[in-house]
C-alpha positions in Angstrom: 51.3 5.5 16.4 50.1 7.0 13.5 49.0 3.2 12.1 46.8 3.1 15.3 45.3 6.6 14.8 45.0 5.9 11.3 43.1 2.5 11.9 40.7 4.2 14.8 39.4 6.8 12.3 39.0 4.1 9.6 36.7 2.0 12.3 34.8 5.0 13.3 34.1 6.6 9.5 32.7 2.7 8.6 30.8 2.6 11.6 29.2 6.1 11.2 28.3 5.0 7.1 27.2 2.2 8.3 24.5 3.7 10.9 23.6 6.0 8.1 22.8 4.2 5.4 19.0 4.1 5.1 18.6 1.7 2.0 17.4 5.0 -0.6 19.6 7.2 -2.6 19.1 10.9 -1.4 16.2 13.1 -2.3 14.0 9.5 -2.9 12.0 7.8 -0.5 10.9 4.1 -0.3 7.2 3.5 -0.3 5.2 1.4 1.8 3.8 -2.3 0.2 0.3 -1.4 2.0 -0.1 2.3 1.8 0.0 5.3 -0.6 0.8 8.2 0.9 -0.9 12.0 0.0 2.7 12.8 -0.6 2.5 10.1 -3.3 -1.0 11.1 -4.1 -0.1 14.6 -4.5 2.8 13.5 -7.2 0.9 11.0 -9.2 -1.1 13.3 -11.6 -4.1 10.9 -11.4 -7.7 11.8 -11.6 -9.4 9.3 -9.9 -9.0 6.2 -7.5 -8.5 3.3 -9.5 -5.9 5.2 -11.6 -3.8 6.3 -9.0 -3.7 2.5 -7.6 -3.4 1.0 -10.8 -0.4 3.4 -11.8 1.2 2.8 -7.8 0.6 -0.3 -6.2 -1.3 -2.4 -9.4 -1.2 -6.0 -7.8 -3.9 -4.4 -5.4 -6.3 -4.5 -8.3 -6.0 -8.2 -9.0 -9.1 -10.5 -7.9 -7.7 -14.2 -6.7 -9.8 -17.0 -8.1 -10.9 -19.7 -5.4 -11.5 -23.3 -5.8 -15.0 -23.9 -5.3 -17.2 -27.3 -4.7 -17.6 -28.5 -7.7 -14.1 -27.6 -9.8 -15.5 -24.0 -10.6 -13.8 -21.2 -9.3 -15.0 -17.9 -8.4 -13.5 -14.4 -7.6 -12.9 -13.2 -4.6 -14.3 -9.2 -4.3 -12.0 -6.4 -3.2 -13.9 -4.4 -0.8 -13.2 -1.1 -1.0 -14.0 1.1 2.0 -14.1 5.0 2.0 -13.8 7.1 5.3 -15.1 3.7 6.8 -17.9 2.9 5.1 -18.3 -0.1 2.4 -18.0 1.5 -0.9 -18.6 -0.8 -3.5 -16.4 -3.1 -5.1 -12.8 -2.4 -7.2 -15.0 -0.6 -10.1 -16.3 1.7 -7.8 -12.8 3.4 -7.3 -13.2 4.8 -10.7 -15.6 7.6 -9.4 -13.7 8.7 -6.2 -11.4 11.9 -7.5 -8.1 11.7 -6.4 -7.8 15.0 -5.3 -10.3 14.2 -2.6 -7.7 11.2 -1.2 -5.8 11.7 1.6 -4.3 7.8 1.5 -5.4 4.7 1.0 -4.2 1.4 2.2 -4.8 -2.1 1.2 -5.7 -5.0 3.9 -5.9 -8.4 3.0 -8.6 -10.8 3.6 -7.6 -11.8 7.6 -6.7 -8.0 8.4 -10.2 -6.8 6.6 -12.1 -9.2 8.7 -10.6 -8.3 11.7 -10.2 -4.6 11.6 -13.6 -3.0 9.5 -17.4 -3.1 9.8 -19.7 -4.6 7.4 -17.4 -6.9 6.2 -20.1 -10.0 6.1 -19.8 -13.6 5.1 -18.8 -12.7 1.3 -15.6 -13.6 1.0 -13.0 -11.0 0.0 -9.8 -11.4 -1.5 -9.0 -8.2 0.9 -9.7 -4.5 1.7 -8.9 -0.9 -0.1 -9.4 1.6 2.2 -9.7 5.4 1.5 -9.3 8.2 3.9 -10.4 11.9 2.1 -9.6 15.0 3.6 
């Protein structure tokens, strides 16, 4: 009897650890590939845009060369968008203050396309988009 009582609260403990695991050790919390967070913002102790990406997510930061007709290749620009509105290019996050940024996400080239104005014909390796408060 006490085998079967013993064996019941052994399932139920390893199922309740199970459900609770959330893949983090406590007091951390997992970030997001395609977004930086204010709270992540707020921690960061950068001064401007480009900082705070290069120091959090730098593969965002990267320009893909293309093939191009002809055995050249070119870069592909990464748009950067602020509040909605073309911005510049990756050098232009250098002048946005990060104390200003509420997040900022990164869409590649497909998702750009799809989801923001003035995109165009260039092509774009993808998107940085900033939200300020």
């Amino acid at each position: 009897m006490h085998l079967v009582s013993a064996l019941s609260r052994f399932t139920i403990i390893v199922a309740l650890v199970a459900c609770a695991s959330t893949g983090t050790t406590a007091g951390t919390t997992r970030h997001q590939a395609d977004l930086i967070t204010a709270a992540e913002i707020a921690s960061s102790g950068t001064m401007n845009a480009w900082d705070l990406i290069n120091r959090l997510r730098p593969n965002w930061l990267k320009q893909q060369a293309v093939g191009s007709i002809g055995g050249g290749a070119r870069s592909q620009v990464i748009a950067v968008y602020v509040d909605g509105h073309r911005f510049g290019d990756i050098s232009s996050l250098q002048t946005v203050s990060a104390s200003g940024i509420r997040s900022v996400q990164w869409l590649d080239a497909a998702r750009a396309a799809t989801v923001l104005n003035e995109v165009g014909s260039d092509p774009i390796a993808g998107a940085i988009v900033i939200k300020t408060h």
